[in-house]
N, C-alpha and C positions, 0 to 999 in steps of 0.2 A: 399452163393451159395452151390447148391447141388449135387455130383456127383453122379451118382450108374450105375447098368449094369441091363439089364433086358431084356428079350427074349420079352413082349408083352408091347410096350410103351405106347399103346391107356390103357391097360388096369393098368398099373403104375401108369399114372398123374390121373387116378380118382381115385385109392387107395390113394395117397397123397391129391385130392380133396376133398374126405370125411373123412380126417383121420383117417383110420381106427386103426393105432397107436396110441394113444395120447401121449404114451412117444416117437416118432418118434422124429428126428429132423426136419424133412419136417413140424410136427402138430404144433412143440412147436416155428418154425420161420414162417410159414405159407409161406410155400413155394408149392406154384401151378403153378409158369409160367415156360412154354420149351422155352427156347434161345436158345438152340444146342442140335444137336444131331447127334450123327455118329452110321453107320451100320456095324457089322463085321461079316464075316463068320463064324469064330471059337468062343468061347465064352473065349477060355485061350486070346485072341490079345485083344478083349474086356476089360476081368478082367485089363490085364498086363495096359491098357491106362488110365483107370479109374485109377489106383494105381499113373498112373504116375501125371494125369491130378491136382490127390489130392495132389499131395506135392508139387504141383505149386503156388505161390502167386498170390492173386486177380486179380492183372494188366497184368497180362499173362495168367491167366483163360480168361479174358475179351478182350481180342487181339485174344483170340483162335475164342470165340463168335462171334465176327467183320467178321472175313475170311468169312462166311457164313450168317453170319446177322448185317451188319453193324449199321441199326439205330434201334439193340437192340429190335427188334417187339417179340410178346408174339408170339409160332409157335403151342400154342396148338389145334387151330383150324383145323390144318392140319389131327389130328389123331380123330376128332369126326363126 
């Protein structure tokens, strides 16, 4: 699973669609699907949730995911 923060999400999931890292972690798991996503005003409440979300274990990453996408659907078609 992959957390990060990013001001333009349509324009994130195609950077990790075309890898444009290869030594990314997104390239080297091949990671292109959006399960969640939250919106914040400030980019520090952002950063701060991202930090928090990453020192979470998987089964509480994935409970987080449910609240808003319960049967797991891929949500990247909403930003193309």
């Amino acid at each position: 699973m992959y957390t990060g923060v990013t001001n333009n999400l349509k324009v994130r999931l195609q950077q990790h669609k075309d890898s444009l890292n290869p030594n990314s972690f997104t390239a080297k798991y091949n990671v292109h699907y959006l399960l969640y996503f939250e919106k914040f005003a400030w980019i520090q409440i952002a950063i701060s949730k991202e930090k928090e979300i990453k020192g979470w274990k998987k089964d509480k990453k994935i409970t987080l995911i449910k609240t808003i996408n319960p049967e797991l659907n891929f949500l990247n078609d909403l930003f193309e």
